[in-house]
N, C-alpha and C positions, 0 to 999 in steps of 0.2 A: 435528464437524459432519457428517459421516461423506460430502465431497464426492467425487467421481471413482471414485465404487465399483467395483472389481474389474472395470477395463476388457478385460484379456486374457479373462476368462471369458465377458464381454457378447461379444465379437467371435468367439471363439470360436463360440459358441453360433449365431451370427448367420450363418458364411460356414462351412457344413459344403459346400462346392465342391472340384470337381472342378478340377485345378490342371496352368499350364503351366511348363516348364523354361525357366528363362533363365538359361544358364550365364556367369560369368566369363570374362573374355578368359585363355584360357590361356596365350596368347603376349606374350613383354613388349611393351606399350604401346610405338608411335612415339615420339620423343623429344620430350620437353616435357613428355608424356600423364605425369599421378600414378600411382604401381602401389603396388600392398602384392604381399610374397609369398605369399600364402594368403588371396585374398579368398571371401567364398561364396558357394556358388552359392543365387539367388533363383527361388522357386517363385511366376507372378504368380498373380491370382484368376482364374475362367476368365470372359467376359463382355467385349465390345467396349470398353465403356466404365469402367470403376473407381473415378474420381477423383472425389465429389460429384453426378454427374449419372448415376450407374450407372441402366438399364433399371428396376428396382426401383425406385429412390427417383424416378424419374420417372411411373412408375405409380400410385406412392402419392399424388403431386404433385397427377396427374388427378383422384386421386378428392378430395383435399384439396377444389380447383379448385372440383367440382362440388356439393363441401356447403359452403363457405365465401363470400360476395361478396368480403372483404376477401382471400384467398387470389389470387382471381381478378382483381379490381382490380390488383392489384402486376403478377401475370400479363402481364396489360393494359400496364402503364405500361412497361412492362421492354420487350413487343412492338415498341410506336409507338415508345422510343427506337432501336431495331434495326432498324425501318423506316428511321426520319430517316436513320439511320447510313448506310443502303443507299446513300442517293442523293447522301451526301457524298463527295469523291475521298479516296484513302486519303492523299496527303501534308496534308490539311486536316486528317486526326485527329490529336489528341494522344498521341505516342506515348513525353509523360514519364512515367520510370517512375510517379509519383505519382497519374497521370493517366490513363492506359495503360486501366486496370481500369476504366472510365466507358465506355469502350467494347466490351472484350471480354466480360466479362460478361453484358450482356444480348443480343450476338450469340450466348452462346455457350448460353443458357438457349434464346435464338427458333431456332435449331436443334436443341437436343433437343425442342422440344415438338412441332417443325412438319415435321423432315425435310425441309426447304427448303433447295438445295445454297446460294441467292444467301447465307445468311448465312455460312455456311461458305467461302464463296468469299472471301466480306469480310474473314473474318477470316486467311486464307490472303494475301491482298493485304495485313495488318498484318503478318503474320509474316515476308514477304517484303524487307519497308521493313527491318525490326531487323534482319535476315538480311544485308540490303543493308550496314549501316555498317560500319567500319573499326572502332569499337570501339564498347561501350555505355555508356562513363563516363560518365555527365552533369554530374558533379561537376566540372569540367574545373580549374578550380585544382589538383587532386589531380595531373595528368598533369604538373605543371610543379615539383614540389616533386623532390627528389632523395634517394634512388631513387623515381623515380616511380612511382603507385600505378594499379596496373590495373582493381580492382574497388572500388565505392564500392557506399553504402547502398540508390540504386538497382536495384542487380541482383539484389537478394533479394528487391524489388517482382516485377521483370520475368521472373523465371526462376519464382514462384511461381504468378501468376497467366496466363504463356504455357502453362506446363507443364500447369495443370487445363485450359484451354480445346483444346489440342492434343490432349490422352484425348480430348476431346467429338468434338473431330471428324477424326478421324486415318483415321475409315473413307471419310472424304467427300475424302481425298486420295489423288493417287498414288502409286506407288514413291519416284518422282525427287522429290517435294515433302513427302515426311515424311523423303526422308532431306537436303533441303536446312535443314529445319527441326531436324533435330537436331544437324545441323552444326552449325548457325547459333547452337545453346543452348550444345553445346560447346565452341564457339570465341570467342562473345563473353560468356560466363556462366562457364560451369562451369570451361574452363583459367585464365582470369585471377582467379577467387574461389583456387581452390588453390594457382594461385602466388606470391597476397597474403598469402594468409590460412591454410592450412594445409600445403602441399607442404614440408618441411624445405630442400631444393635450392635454393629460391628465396623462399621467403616474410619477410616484412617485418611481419606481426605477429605481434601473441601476443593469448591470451584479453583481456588489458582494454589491449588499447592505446586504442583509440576505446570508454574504459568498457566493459561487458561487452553494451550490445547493439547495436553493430555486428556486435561476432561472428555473434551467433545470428542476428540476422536475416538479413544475407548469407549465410550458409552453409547457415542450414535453409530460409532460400526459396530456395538451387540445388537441396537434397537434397530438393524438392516437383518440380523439375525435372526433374531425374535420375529419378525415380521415373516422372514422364507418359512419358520415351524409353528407358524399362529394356528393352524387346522389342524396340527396333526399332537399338538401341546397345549392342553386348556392351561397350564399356569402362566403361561406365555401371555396373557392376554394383559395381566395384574404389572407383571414386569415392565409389557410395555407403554398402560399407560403411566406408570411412575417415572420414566424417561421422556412422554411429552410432557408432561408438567413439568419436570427439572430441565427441560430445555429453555423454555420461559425466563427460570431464574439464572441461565447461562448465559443467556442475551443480553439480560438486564445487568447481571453482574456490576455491581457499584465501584468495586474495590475497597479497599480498608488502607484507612489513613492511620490506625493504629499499626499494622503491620508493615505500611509503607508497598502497597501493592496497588496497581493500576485497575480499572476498569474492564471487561473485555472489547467491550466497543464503545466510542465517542458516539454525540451524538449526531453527528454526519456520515456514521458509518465506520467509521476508521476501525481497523482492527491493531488491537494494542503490540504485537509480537513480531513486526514482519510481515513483508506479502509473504516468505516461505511460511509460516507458523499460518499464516490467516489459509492460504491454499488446503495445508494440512486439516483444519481444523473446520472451516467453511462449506471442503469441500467434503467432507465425510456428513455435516449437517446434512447437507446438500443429499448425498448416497440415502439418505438413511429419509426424506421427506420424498427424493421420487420413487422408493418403495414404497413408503407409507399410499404414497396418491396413486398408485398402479395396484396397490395388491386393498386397500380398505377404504370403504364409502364414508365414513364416517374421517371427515376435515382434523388435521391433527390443530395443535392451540397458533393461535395467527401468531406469528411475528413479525412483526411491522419495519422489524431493522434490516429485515433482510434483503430487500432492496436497495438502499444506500448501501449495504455490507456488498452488492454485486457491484456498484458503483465503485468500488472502495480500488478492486483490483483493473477498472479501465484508469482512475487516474493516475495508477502508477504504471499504467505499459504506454513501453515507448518502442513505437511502430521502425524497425530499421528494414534497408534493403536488405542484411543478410538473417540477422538471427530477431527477433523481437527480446526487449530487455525491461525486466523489473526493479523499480527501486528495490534497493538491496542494504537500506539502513537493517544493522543488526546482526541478525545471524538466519542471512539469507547470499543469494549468489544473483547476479543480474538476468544470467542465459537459461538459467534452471528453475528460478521461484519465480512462480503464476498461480494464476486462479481458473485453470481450464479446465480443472473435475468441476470444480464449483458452476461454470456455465454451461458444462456440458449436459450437467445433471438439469440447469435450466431449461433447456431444451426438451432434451427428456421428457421433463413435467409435462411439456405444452407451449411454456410460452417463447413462441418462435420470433424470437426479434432477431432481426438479419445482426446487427450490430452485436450479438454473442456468435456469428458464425466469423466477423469481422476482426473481433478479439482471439478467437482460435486460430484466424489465417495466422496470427502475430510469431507465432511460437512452433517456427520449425514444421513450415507450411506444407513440406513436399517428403515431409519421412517419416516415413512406417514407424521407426524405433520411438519418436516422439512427441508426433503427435497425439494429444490423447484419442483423434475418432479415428486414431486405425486400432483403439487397444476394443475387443471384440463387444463387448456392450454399449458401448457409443457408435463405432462401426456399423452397426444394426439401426440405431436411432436417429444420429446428426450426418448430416451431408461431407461428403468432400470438396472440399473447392472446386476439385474440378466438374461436382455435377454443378446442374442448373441451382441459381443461386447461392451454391455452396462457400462463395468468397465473401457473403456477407454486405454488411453497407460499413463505414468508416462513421463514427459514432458523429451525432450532434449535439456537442456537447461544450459545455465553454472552456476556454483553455488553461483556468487555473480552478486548482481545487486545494480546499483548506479546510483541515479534520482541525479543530478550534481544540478539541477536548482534549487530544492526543500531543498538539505542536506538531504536527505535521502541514508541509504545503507541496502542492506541485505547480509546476506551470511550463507553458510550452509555447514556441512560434505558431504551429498549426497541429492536427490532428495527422496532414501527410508523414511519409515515411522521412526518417533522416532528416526531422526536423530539431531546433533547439529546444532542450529540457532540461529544465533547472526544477532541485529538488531539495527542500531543506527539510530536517528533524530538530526538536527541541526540545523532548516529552522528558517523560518517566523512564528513568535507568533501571533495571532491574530483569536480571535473565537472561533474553536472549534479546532486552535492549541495552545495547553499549553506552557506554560514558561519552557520548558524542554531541552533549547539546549547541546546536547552533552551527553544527556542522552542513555541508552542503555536495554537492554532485552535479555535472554539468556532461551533456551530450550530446553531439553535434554532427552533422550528418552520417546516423548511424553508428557511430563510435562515440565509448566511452572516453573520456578525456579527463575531466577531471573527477576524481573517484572515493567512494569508502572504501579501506584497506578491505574489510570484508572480515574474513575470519578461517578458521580451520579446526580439525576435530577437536570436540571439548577435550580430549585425553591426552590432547599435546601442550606443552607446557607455553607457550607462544598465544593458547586463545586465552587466556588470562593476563599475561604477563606484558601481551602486545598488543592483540587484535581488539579487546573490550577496552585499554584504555583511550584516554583523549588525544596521546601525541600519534593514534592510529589512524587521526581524522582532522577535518579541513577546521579547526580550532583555533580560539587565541590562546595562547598558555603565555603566565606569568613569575618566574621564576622556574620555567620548567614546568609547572600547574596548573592545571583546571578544578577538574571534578577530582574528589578522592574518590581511590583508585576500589571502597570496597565498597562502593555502591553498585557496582556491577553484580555483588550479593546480596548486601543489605537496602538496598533502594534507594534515591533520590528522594527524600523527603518533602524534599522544594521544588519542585519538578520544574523541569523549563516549559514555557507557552512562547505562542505563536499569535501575539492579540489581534494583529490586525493584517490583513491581507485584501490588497486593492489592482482592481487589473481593470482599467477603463480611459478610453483617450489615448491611446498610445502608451498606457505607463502600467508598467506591472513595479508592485511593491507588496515587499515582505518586510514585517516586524517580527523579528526573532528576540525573545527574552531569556537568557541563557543564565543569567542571573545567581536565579534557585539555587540551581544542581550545582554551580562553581562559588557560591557564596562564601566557604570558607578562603577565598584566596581572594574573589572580587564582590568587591562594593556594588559593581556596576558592569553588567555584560551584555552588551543590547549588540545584536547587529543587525544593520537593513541590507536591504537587495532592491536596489533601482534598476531595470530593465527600459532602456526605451532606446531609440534612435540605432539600434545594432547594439549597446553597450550594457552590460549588468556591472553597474558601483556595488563593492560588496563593501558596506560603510560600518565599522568598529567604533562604540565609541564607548572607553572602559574608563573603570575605575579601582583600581587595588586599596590598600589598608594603608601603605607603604611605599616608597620607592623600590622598585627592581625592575626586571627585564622583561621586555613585554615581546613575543614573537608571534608571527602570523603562520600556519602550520599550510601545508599544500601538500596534498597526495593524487597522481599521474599515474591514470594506464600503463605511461612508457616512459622512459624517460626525457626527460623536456631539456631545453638548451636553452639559454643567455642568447638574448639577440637586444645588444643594445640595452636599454632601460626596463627591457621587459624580459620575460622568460617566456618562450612558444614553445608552446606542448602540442605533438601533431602526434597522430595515430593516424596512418595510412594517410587517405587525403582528408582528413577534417586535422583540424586547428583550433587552439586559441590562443589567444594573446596575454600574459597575465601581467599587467602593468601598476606598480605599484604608483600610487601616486603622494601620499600624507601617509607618515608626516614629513615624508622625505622621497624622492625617485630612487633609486638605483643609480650607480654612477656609470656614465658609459663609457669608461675606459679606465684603464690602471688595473692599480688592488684595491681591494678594500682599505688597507692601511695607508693608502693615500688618502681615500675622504672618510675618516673617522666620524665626520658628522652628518655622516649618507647613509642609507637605509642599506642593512649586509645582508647577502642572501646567503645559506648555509644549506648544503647537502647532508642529508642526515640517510639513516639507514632503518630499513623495515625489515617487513615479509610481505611475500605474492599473497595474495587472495589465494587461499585453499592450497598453498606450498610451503609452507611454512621454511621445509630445506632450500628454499628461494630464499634469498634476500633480494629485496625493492627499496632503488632511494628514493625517498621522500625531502621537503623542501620546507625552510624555514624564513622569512624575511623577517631581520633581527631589529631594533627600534636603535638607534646609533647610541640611545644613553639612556640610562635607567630614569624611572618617573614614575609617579604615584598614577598619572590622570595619562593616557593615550588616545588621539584617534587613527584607527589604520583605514583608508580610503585605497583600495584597489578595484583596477578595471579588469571585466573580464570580455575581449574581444573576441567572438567566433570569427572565425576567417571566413568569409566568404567569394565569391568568385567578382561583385561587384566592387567599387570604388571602399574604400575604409574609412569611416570616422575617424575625426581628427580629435588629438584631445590636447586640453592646456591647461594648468593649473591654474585659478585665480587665486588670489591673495591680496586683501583687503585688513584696514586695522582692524574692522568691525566682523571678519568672517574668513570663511573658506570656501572655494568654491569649483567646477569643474569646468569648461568650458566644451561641447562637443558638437564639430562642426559636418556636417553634409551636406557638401556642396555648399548653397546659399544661406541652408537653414542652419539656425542657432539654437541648438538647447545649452541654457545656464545654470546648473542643479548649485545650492547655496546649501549651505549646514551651517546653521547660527548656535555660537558657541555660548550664548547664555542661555538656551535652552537645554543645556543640557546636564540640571539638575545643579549647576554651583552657583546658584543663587534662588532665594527662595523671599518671600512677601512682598519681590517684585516680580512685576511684568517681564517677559524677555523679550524686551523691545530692542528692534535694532535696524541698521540701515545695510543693504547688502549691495554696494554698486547702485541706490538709487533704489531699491524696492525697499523699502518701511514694509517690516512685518513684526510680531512676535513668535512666527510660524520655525517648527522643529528643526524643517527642510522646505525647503520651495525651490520649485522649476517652471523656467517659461521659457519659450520658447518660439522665437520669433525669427523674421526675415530683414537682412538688412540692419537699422539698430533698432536697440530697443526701446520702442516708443510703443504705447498703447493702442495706436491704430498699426502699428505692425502684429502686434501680440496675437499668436494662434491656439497657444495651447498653455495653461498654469495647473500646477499641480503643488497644493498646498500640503504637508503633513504636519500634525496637530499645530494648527495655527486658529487663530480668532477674525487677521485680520490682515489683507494687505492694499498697500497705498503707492500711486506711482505717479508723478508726474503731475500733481496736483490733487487725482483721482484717487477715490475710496472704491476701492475695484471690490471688495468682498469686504463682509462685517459678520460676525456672530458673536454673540455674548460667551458660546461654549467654542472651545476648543476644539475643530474638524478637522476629517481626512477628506480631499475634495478636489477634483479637478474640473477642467472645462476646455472645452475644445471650438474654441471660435474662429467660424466663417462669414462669406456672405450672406450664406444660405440659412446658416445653423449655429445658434448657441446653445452649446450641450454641455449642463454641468450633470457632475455625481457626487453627492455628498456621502461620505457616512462617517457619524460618529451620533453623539447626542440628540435628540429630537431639537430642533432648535427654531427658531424664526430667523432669519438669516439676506442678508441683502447682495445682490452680486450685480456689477455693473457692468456688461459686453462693452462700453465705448464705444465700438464700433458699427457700423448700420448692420442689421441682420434680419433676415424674414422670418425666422420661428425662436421661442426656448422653449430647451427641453430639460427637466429638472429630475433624476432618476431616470431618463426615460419616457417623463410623463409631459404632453405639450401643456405649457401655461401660458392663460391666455392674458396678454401683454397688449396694452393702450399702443397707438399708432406712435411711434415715434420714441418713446420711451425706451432708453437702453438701460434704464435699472430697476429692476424685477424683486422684488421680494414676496419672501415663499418663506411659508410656517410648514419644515416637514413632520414638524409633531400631528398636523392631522393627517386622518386619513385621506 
């Protein structure tokens, strides 16, 4: 996606200044105070102010101002709140951390634009108040637990956003009142975050005690602190760099398989908690590095994840006509968790890729209350849509993305707006991830449709008892069961993966391993997601201990209605179609107690996303009879405006199979039943309608019948080999995932699995193949090609 471009070089380029010394405290720290032995010495930028409102970018602001209305307008509103502010007493303001920034903010914007000491004063009279307490925990339960906890989530709010407003206006106080104020950051921020959270002497956590972003956000919104009182506090220096180096090991973070605790990030980027948690946590790194690059010459320690980690949050927004929406596995919300401090602050730094002003349009494009570049520090820095290029470019990027480490995938029809998006989780359970492996979400022009229940305040008895377990998600439960229900505390040991993810030719596929995390109940939890022709197959194919009751779990935006064989779920004008098809349809008429050996649909009862005093039905398709071994085959059709795929079950002695018709064209998706683990030191050889394969699943797709010079398009999953019609069409010794897309023009395979030597026969006449991609050069005439993709 090429996001975060070569930020040290932008900065670089940008701050060729003239630089001041601010040396380390050479003498050991008072006692209590954190020391390293060799901390360095920091060179600041030269220029009164640094942090966001530097002289420059408020210049630039002006002239924004005087080409822009809407520039202006925010201007405006930010003014008149800073007015009202004036004439409020300061114990009337809000000075919780969460809240805090409603008022500093646009005092501290209406002083840089106006040079007006009354707002500076105002906010001198806030700093004073926090200066004033005895401690800044707000969290106050935390004070009573044993050992008790001195810095809580709030003080990475308050140390972040006092520390930029303090740069603004540090020229507009005295001696005695910048250095009450750095006191006061000192001794109710900076000593109690280090003596919780990183000092060895005394500290009480580790990287994922409170999940991994409590860490980062307390610590990197002190080290945005530290950063605003670096000149004016030599201990400051030692503090902060003990928090670039511990940044390093919060990147890196492994996790611990003894304690059953995840990683912070995969290595594609993924962040283990949540877009909301990865926002929170990300985007405070993020606060806390475009200080560091605006106020000191000296490069903080590289982190190489952090470009994938910005990547992490375009693959889960999904661009709609009215609100922009984030996957929301866990304990996040779809309309409210993003990562737009995180690219906002990218920007900031420098690196101006139109594709982060693109991502901002996403998310509540045209409102002051939330967008982030109306909140006054971005306001000053990032564009509005409505100026010159401020709408960004729409990302180029490919349309599925798959965090391996995590079990997370996305995928989608296009990058336009109100396109389809399908999104699966299969990871690590623990925290603020739910008991959801293998669960899935679907989105379709613009609306949610089929959904994760979500969740609601941890302090209500529903986000335990409801929202964290499995029947609160698109699951298979067996006996009522999945995942036990206290690994939503104590972790998933076994954690679900995500091994293989294929999107080439027409065919997006997900291999979901659900396995791990339900292993007390199932032998065997695997489900796939075929995507092609208009239609996503969500394919089950399990295994219990025992015989009992296997059910297929469905959670709806809204509620959905029986039509026929299927259930269509619409939310305004978008639809889908959800059509069960194996091991059974639906019966289209009567009761259920007429066809006792028809698949039963059953209405069951939840809670709203974030309402708990809501109740939401949710929907169960029940298997007609109890059984050790299930497969559930359901389609999921987005409604569209065009003609509809047709579908038809095949049924063969050797197989199962789907049939799905458009127009002329034939796709045939097969699932061969002795691949699927009930038999072993043989081959899973089989014949499916006339294709010989030992392959997992295979689809072809042809015009007219199926004959090999009809044949346009095959898509193998782990097979070795298949044979049709006399012809050896593909051969590998290893087991591949592999399609091919043949024309006149072009035969285009994509392999991936094992490095292998591999033989593949087009039959048909063709003028190029393309093998990954890559042209091989093929004797005249020849339609069977072999390729070693072991070399390079």
């Amino acid at each position: 996606m090429g996001l975060l471009m070569s930020m040290h070089k932008l900065i670089g380029l940008t701050f060729l200044l003239s630089v001041l010394l601010i040396p380390a405290d050479a003498g050991a720290p008072a006692s209590g105070n954190f020391a390293v032995e060799s901390p360095r010495n920091f060179h600041l930028r030269t220029g009164a102010v640094r942090l966001f409102y530097s002289d420059q970018t408020m210049a630039s602001f002006r002239q924004r101002m005087s080409q822009n209305v809407d520039v202006r307008a925010a201007w405006e509103k930010h003014k008149a709140e800073a007015d009202r502010l004036l004439g409020v007493p300061v114990e009337k303001i809000n000075i919780d951390p969460r809240q805090i920034q409603r008022a500093i903010e646009p005092l501290t914007l209406a002083y840089r634009m106006t040079d007006d000491k009354r707002y500076a004063r105002k906010l001198y009279d806030i700093f004073h108040r926090l200066c004033s307490q005895k401690q800044w925990v707000t969290d106050k339960p935390l004070l009573e637990r044993e050992p008790h906890w001195n810095a809580d989530l709030g003080m990475g709010f308050l140390a972040d956003i006092v520390g930029i407003s303090y740069d603004s206006i540090r020229d507009a106080l005295s001696p005695a009142e910048r250095k009450e104020i750095t006191a006061g950051l000192l001794r109710g921020v900076v000593e109690p975050v280090f003596a919780d959270w990183i000092d060895g002497r005394t500290r009480i956590h580790t990287l994922d005690t409170m999940g991994h972003n409590w860490w980062a956000h307390i610590v990197f919104g002190t080290g945005v602190g530290l950063i605003a009182i670096l000149q004016d506090e030599p201990r400051a220096a030692s503090y902060l760099d003990r928090i670039d180096r511990a940044a390093v090991e919060w990147w890196n973070y492994p996790g611990s398989d003894l304690e059953t605790k995840t990683e912070t990030f995969d290595a594609q980027g993924g962040y283990s908690e949540s877009i909301n948690y990865a926002g929170l946590a990300i985007g405070t790194y993020m606060d806390f590095l475009a200080a560091w690059k605006q106020a000191i010459v000296e490069p903080p320690k590289d982190i190489p994840e952090l470009q994938k980690a910005i990547g992490f949050f375009f693959a889960n927004a999904y661009p709609a006509s009215g609100h922009g929406l984030s996957t929301n596995f866990g304990d996040g919300h779809p309309s409210d968790s993003n990562g737009s401090i995180a690219i906002a602050d990218a920007w900031v730094i420098g690196d101006h890729n139109p594709e982060y002003l693109w991502y901002l349009q996403q998310f509540n494009p045209n409102s002051h209350d939330e967008d982030v570049r109306f909140e006054p520090r971005f306001l000053v820095n990032v564009p509005l849509p409505s100026e010159s290029g401020g709408k960004g470019a729409q990302p180029y990027a490919p349309l599925s993305a798959w965090y391996k480490g995590m079990g997370w995938a996305t995928m989608r029809s296009s990058w336009d707006k109100d396109a389809t998006f399908l999104a699966t989780r299969s990871g690590m359970t623990w925290n603020h991830n739910h008991a959801d492996a293998g669960s899935f979400i679907l989105w379709h022009k613009g609306k949610p449709l089929l959904i994760d229940s979500g969740n609601s305040s941890y302090a209500t008895k529903e986000y335990d008892q409801y929202f964290r377990q499995p029947f609160a998600h698109n699951v298979v439960q067996w006996n009522g069961k999945a995942e036990p229900a206290e690994d939503t505390y104590l972790g998933s040991h076994l954690p679900g993966s995500i091994p293989v993810v294929f999107d080439h030719s027409g065919v997006r596929y997900i291999f979901d391993d659900a396995t791990g995390p339900t292993s007390a109940n199932f032998q065997r939890n695997l489900r796939h997601f075929l995507w092609l022709d208009g239609v996503i197959l969500v394919i089950d194919d399990l295994k219990a201990y025992e015989p009992g009751q296997f059910e297929w779990l469905l959670h709806t935006e809204v509620d959905a209605k029986r039509e026929g064989a299927a259930l269509m779920v619409r939310n305004s004008d978008a639809a889908v179609k959800v059509m069960p098809l194996f091991p059974t349809m639906l019966p289209t008429g009567g009761f259920s107690t007429d066809y006792p050996e028809l698949l039963r649909l059953e209405e069951r009862s939840g809670y709203r996303d974030h309402h708990p005093e809501q109740r939401q039905p949710y929907y169960a398709f029940v298997a007609p009879e109890k059984s050790e071994r299930m497969k559930f085959v359901v389609a999921l059709i987005p409604q569209t405006d065009g003609p509809q795929p047709v579908l038809e079950r095949l049924t063969t002695p050797d197989g199962v199979g789907i049939r799905i018709r458009n127009g002329e064209k034939v796709t045939d998706v097969f699932l061969n039943p002795k691949a699927d683990g009930s038999i072993r030191h043989r081959n899973a050889i089989n014949n499916l309608m006339g294709w010989q394969t030992d392959a997992y699943m295979l689809v072809v797709t042809y015009t007219g019948k199926p004959t090999n010079q009809n044949l346009e398009r095959v898509f193998i999953a782990d097979g070795s080999y298949l044979r049709h019609d006399g012809a050896t069409l593909f051969d590998s010794l290893s087991k591949q995932f592999l399609s091919a897309e043949l024309t006149a023009e072009d035969a285009s395979v994509w392999i991936e699995g094992p490095s292998a030597d591999f033989t593949f026969d087009v039959v048909k006449p063709h003028k190029s193949f393309r093998v990954n991609g890559q042209v091989i050069d093929t004797a005249a005439g020849k339609s069977t090609v072999r390729v070693d993709v072991s070399q390079p």
